[in-house]
N, CA, C and O atoms as a Tinker XYZ file with bonds, in Angstrom:
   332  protein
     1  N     13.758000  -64.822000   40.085000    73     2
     2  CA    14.366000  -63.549000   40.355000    64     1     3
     3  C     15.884000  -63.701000   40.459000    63     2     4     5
     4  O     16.732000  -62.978000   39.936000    81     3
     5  N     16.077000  -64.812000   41.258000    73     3     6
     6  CA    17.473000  -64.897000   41.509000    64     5     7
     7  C     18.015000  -65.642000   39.903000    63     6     8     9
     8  O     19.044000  -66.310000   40.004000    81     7
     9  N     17.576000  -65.581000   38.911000    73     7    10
    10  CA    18.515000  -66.217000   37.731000    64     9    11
    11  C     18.301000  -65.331000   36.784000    63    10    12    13
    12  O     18.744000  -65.483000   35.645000    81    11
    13  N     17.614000  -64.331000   37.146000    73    11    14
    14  CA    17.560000  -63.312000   36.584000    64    13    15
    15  C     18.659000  -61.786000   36.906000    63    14    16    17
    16  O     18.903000  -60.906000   36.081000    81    15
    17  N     19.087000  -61.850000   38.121000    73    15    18
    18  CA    19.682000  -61.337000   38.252000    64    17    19
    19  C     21.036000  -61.457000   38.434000    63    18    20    21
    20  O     21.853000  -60.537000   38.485000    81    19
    21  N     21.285000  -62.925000   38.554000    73    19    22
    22  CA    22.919000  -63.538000   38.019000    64    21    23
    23  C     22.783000  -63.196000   36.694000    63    22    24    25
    24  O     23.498000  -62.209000   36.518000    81    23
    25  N     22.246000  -63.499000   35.698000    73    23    26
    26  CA    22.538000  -63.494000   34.026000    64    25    27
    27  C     22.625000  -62.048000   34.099000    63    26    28    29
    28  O     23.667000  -61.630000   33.593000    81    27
    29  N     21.935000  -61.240000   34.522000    73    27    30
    30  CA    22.090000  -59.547000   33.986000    64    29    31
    31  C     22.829000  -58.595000   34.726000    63    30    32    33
    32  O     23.039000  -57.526000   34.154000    81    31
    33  N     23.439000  -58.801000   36.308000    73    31    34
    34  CA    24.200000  -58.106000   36.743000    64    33    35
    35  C     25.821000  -58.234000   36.309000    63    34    36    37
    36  O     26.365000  -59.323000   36.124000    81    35
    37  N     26.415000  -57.098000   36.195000    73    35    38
    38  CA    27.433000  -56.650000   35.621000    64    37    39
    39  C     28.450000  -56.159000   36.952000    63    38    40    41
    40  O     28.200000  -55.276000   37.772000    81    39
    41  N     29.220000  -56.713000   36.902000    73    39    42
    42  CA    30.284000  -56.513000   38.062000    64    41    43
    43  C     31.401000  -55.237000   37.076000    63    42    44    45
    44  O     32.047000  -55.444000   36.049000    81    43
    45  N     31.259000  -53.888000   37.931000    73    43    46
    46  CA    31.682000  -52.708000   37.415000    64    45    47
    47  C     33.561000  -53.184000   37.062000    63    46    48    49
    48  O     34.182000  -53.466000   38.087000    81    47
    49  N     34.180000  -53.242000   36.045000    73    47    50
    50  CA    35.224000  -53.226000   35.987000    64    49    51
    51  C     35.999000  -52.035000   36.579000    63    50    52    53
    52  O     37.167000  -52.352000   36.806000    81    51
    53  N     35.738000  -50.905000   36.861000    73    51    54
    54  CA    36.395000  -49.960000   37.272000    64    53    55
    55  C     36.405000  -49.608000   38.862000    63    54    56    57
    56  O     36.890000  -48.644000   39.455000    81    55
    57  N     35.481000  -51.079000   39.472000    73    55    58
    58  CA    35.558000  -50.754000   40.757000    64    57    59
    59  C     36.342000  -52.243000   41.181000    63    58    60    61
    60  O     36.434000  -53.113000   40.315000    81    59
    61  N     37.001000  -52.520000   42.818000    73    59    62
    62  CA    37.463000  -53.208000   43.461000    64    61    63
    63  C     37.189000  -53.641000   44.820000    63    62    64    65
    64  O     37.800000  -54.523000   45.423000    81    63
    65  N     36.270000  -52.983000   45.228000    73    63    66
    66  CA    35.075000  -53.167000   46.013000    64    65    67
    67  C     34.508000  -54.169000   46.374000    63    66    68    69
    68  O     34.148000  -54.635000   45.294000    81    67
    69  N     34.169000  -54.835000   47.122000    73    67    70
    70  CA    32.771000  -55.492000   47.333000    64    69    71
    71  C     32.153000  -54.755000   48.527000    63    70    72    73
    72  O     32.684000  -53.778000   49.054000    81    71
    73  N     30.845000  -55.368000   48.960000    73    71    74
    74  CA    29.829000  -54.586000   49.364000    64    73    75
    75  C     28.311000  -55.586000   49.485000    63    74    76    77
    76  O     28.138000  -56.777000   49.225000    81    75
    77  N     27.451000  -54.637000   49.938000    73    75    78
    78  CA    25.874000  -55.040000   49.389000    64    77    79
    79  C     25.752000  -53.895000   49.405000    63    78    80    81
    80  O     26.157000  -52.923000   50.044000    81    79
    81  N     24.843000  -54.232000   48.237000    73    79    82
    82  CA    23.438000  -52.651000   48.110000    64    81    83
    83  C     22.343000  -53.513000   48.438000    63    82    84    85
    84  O     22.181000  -54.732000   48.401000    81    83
    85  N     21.338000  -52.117000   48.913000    73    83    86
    86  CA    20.453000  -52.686000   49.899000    64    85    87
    87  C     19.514000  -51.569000   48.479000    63    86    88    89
    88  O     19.694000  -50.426000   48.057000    81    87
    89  N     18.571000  -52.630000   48.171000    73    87    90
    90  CA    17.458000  -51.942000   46.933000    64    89    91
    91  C     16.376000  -52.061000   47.760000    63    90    92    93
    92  O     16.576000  -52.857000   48.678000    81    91
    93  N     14.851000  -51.331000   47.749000    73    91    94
    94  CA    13.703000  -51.114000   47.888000    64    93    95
    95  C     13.251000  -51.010000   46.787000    63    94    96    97
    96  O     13.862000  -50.443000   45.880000    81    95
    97  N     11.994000  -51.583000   46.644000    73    95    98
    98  CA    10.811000  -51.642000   45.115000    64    97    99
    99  C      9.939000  -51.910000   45.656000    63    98   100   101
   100  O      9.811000  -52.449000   46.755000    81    99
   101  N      8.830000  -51.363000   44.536000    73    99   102
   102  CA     7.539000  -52.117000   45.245000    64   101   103
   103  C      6.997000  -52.773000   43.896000    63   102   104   105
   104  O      7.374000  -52.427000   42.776000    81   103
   105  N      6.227000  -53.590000   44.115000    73   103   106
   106  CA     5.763000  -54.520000   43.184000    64   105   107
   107  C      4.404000  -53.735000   43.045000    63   106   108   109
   108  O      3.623000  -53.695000   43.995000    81   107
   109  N      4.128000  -53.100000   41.822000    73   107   110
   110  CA     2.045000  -52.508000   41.982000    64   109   111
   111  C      1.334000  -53.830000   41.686000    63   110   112   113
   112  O      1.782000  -54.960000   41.491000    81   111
   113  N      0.132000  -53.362000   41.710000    73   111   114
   114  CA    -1.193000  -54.251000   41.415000    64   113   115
   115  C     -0.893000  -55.479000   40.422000    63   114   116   117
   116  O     -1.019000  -56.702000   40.474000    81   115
   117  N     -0.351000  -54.372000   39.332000    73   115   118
   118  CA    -0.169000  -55.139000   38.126000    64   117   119
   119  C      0.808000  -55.822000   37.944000    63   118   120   121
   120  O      0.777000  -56.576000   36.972000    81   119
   121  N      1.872000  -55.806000   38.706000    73   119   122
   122  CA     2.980000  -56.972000   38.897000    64   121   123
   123  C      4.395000  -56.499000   38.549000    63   122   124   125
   124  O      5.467000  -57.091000   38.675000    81   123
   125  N      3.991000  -54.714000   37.861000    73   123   126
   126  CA     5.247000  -54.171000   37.179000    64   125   127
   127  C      6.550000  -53.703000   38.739000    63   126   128   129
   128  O      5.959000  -53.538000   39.806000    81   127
   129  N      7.666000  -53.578000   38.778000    73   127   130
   130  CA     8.618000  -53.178000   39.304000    64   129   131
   131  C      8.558000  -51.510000   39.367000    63   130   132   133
   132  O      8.856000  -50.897000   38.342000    81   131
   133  N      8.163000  -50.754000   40.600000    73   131   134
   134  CA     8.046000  -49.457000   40.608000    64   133   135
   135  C      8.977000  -48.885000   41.809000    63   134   136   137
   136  O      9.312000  -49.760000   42.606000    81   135
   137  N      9.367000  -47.823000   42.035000    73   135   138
   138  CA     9.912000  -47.136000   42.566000    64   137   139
   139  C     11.397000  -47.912000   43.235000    63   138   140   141
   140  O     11.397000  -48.248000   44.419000    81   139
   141  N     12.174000  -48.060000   42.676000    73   139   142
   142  CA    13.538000  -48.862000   42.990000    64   141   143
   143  C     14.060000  -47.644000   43.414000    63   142   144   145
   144  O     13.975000  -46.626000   42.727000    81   143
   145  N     14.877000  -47.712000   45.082000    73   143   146
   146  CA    16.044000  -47.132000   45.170000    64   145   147
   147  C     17.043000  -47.111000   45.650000    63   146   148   149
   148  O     16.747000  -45.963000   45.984000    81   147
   149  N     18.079000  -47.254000   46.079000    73   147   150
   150  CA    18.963000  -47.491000   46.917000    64   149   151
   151  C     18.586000  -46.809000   48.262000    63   150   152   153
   152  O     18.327000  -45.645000   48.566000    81   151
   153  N     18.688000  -48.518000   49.270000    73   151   154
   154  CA    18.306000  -47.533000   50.394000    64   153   155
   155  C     20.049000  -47.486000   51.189000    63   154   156   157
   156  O     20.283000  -46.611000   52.023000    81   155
   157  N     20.834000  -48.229000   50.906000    73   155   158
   158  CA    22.060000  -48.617000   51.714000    64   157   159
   159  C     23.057000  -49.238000   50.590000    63   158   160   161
   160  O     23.154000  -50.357000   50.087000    81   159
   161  N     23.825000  -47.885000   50.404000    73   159   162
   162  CA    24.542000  -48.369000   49.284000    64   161   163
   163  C     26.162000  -48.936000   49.879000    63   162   164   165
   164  O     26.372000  -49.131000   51.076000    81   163
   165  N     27.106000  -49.121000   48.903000    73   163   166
   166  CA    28.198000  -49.968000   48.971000    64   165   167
   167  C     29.075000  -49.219000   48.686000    63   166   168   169
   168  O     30.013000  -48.952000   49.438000    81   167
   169  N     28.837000  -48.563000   47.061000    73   167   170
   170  CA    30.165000  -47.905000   46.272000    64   169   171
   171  C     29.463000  -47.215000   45.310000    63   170   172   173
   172  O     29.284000  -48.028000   44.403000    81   171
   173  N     28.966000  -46.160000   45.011000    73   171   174
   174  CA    28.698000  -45.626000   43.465000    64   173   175
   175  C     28.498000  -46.466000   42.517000    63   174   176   177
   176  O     27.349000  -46.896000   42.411000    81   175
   177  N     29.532000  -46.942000   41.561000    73   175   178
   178  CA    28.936000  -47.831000   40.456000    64   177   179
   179  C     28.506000  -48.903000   40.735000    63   178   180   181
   180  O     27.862000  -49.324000   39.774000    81   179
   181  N     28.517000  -49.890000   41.905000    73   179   182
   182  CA    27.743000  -50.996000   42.612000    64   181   183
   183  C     26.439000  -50.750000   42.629000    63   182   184   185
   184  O     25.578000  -51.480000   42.137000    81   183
   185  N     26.199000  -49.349000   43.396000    73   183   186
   186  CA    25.132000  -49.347000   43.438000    64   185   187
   187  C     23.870000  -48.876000   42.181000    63   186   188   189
   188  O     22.663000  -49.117000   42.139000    81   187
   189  N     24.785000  -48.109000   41.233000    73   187   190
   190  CA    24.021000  -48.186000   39.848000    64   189   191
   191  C     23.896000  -49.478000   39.569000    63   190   192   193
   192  O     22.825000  -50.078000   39.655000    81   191
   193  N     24.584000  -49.805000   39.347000    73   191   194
   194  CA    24.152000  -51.204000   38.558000    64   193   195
   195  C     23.142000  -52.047000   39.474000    63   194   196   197
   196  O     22.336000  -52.838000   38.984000    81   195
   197  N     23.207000  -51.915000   40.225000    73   195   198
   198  CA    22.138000  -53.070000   41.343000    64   197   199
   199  C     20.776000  -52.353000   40.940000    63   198   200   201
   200  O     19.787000  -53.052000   40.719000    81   199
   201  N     20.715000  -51.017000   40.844000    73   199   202
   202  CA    19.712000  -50.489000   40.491000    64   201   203
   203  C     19.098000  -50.336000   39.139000    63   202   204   205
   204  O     17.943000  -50.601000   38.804000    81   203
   205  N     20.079000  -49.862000   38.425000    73   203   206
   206  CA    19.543000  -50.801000   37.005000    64   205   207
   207  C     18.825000  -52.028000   36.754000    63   206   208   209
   208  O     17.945000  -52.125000   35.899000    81   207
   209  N     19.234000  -53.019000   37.553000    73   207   210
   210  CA    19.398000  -54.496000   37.172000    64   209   211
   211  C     17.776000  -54.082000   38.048000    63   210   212   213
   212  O     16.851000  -54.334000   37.276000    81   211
   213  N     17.503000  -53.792000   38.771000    73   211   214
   214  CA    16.334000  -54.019000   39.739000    64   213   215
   215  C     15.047000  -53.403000   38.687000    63   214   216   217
   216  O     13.852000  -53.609000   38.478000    81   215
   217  N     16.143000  -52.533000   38.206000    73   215   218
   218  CA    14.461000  -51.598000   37.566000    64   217   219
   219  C     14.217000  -52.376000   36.144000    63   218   220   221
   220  O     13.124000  -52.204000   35.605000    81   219
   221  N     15.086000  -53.136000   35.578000    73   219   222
   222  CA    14.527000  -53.829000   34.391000    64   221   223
   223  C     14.338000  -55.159000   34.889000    63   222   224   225
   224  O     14.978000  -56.083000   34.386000    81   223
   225  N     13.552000  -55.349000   35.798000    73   223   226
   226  CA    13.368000  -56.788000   36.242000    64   225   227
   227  C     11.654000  -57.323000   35.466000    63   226   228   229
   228  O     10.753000  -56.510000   35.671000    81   227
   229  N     11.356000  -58.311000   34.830000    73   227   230
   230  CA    10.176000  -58.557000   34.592000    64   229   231
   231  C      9.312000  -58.598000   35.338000    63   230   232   233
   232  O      9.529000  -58.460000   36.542000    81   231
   233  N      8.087000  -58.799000   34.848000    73   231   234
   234  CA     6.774000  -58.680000   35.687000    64   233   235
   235  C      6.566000  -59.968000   36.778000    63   234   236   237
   236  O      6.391000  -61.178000   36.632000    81   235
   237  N      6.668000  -59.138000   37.849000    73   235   238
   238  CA     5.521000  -60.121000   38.984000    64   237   239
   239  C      4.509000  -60.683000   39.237000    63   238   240   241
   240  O      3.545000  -60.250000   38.606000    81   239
   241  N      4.305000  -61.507000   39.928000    73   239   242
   242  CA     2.677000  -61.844000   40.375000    64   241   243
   243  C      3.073000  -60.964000   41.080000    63   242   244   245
   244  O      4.142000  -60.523000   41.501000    81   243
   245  N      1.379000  -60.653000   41.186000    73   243   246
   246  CA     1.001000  -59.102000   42.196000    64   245   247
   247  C      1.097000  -59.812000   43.736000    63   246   248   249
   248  O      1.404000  -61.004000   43.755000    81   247
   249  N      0.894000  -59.254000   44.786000    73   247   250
   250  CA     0.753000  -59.633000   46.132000    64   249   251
   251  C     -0.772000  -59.518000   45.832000    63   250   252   253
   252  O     -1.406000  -58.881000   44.991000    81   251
   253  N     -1.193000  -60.535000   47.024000    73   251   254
   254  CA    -2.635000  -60.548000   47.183000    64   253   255
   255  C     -3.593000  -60.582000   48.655000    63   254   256   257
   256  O     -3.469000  -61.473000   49.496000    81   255
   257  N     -4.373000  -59.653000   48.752000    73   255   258
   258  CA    -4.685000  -59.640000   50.329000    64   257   259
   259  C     -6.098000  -59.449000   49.814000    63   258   260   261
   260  O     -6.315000  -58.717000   48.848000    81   259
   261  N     -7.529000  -60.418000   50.760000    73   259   262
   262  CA    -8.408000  -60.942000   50.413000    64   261   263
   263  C     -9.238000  -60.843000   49.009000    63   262   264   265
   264  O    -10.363000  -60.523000   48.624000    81   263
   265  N     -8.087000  -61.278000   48.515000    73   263   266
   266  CA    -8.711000  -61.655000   47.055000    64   265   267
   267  C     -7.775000  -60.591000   46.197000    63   266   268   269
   268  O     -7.144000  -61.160000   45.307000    81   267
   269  N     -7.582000  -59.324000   46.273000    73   267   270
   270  CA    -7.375000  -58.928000   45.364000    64   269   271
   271  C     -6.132000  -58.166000   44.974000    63   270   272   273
   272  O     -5.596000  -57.753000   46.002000    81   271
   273  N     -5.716000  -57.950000   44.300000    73   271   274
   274  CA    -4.387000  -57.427000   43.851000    64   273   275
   275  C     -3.647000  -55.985000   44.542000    63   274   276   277
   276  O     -4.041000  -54.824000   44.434000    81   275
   277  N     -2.571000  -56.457000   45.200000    73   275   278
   278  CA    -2.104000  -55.156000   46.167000    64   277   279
   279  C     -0.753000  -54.671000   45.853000    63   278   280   281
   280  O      0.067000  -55.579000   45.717000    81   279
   281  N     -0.385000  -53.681000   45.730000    73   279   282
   282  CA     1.233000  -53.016000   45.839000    64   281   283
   283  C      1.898000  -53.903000   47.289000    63   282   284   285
   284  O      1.388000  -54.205000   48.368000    81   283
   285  N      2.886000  -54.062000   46.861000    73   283   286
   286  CA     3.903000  -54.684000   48.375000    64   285   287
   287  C      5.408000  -53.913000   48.146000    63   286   288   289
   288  O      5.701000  -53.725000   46.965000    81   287
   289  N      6.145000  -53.565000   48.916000    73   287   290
   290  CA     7.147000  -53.123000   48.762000    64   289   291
   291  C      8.371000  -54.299000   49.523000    63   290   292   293
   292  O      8.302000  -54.879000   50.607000    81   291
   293  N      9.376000  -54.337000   48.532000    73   291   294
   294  CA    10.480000  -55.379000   48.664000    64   293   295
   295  C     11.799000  -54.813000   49.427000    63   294   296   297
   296  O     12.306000  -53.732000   49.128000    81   295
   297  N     12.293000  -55.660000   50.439000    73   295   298
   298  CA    13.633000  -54.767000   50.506000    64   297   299
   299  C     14.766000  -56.398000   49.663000    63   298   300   301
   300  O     14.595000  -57.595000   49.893000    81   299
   301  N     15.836000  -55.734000   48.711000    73   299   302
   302  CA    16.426000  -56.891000   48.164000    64   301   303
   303  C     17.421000  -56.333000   48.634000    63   302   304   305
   304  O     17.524000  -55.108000   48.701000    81   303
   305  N     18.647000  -57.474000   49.185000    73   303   306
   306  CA    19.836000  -57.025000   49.281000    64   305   307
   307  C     20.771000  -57.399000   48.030000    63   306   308   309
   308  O     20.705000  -58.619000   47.878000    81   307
   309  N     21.401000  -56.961000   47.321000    73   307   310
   310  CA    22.639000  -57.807000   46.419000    64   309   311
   311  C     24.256000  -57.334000   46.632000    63   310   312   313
   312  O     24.855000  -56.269000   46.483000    81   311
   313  N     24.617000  -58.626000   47.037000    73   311   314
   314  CA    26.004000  -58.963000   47.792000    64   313   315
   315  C     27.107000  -58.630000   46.502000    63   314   316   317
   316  O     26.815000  -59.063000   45.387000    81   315
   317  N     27.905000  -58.139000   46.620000    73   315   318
   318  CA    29.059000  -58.345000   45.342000    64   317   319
   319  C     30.474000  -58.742000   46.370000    63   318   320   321
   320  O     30.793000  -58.428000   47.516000    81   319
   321  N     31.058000  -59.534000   45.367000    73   319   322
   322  CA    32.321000  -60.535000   46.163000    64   321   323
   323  C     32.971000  -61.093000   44.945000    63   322   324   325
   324  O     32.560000  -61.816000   44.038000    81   323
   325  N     34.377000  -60.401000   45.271000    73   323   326
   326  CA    35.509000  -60.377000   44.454000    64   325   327
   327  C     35.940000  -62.152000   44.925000    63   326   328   329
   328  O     36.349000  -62.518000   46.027000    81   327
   329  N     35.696000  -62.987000   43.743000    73   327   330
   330  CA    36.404000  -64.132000   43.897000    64   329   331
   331  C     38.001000  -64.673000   43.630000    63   330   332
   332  O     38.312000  -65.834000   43.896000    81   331
C-alpha cells in the first residue's frame, strides 16, 4: 500500500501547504476499495488528490472473521511535507 501510494501521489503544484488528510474506505468482501472520503482534510487540492490516489488503489485481501470474507473500514492518514 505504502509503495503504491508514493509512486502515484502527486504533490499539487499550485498548492504550498502541507498538512494530512485523514481518508476513510472500506475494503468489501471482495477486496475492492469502496466508499473513500475525506474525513479531516488539510487544503482542497491535497485533499483531492489523497482521494483520488485512495480510490484507484488495487485490490485487497478481504478482512476475515470466522472464516469468511467481511467489509472492514480503514482510517488512512497521508502526511504531505514540503522538503
Amino acid at each position: 500500500m505504502y509503495a503504491f501510494l508514493a509512486k502515484n501521489i502527486h504533490y499539487p503544484t499550485c498548492v504550498v501547504d502541507k498538512g494530512t488528510v485523514y481518508i476513510a474506505f472500506v475494503v468489501d468482501a471482495e477486496g475492492a476499495v469502496t466508499e473513500a472520503q475525506v474525513v479531516k482534510g488539510a487544503n482542497p487540492p491535497l485533499d483531492r488528490e489523497a482521494l483520488r490516489v485512495v480510490s484507484n488503489m488495487p485490490m485487497w485481501s478481504p478482512g476475515e472473521q470466522d472464516g469468511k470474507a467481511v467489509r472492514v473500514r480503514i482510517m488512512l492518514p497521508i502526511k504531505y511535507c514540503l522538503n
